[in-house]
C-alpha positions in Angstrom: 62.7 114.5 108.7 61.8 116.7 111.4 60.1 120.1 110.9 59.5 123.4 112.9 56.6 121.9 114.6 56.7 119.2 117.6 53.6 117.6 118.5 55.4 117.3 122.4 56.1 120.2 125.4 58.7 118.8 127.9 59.9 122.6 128.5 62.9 121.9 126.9 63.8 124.5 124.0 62.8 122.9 120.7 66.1 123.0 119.4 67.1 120.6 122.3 63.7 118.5 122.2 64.6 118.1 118.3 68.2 116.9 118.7 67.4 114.3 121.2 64.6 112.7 118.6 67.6 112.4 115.9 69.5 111.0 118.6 66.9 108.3 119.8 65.4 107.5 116.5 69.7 106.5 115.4 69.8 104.7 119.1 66.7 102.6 117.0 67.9 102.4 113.8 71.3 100.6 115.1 69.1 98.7 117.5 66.8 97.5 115.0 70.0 96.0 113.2 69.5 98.3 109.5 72.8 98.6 107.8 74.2 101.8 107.2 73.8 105.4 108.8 70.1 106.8 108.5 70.3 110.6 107.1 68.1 113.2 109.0 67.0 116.5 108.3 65.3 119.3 110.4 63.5 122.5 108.9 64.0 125.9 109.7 62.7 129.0 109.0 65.9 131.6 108.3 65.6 135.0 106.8 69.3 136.6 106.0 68.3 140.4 106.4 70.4 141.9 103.7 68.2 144.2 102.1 65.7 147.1 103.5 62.9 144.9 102.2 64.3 142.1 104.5 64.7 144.0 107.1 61.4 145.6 107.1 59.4 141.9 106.7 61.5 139.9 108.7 63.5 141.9 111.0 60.7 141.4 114.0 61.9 137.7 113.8 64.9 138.6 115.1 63.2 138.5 118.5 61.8 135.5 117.5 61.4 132.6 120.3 60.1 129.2 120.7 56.1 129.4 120.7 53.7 126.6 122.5 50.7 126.1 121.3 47.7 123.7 120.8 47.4 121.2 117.8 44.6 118.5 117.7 43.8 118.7 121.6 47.8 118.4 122.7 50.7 120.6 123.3 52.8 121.4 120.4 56.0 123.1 120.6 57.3 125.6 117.2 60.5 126.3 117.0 62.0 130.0 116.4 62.3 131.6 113.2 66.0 132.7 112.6 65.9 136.1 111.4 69.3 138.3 111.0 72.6 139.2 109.5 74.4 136.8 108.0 76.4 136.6 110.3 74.7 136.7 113.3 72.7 133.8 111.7 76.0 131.8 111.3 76.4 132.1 114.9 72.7 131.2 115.8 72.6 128.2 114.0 75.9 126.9 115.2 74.6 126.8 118.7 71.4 124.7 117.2 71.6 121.4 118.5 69.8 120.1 116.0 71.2 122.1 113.0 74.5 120.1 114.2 73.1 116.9 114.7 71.4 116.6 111.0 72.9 115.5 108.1 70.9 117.9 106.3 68.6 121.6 106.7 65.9 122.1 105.0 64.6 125.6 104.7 61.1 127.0 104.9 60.2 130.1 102.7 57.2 132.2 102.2 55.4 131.2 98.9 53.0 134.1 99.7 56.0 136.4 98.8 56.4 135.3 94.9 58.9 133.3 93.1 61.5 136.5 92.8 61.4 137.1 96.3 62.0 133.3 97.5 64.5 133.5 94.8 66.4 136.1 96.3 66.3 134.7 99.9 67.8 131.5 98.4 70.7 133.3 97.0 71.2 135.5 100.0 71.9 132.3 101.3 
């Protein structure tokens, strides 16, 4: 499980950065001889703006970007927070490297907003 956070700056976009850990920590796994395929999962924080509500919390994340920043004295790299149509998001995550490379996607959600509200994002979905 990988999440929107990586405790690593290379200056490669964190969807990139993310992709390459699933594919080094399977180069392991088979290395180390496990049986099976390992499943992986990467969060993300995705917002489909279908309502005037969405719009008017989220739609600034439409310009979101990948943010570095500074966790326990080291570089840290967040990834983006998808924020659109449906789909424009379709597209967006299609071209996330690591949104293709997991087995599965988990999704981050506001509990601040309420149980109705999360409720509805999840549906949007």
């Amino acid at each position: 499980m990988s999440s929107t956070l990586l405790t690593e700056d290379t200056g490669v976009p964190f969807h990139q950065l993310q992709a390459e850990q699933l594919r080094v920590f399977r180069d392991a796994w088979d290395a180390a001889g496990h049986q099976g395929t390992p499943r992986t999962s990467v969060s993300r924080s995705i917002f489909p703006l279908v309502t005037d509500a969405d719009r008017q919390m989220f739609g600034r994340e439409a310009l979101s970007r990948d943010q570095v920043g500074h966790i326990d004295g080291g570089i840290a790299r967040f990834g983006k927070t998808y924020a659109a149509e449906p789909d424009v998001l379709i597209e967006q995550l299609a071209a996330d490297e690591a949104v293709q490379a997991a087995d599965t996607v988990l999704l981050t959600v506001p509990n601040l907003l309420g149980v109705d509200y999360n409720a509805h994002l999840l549906e949007s979905f």
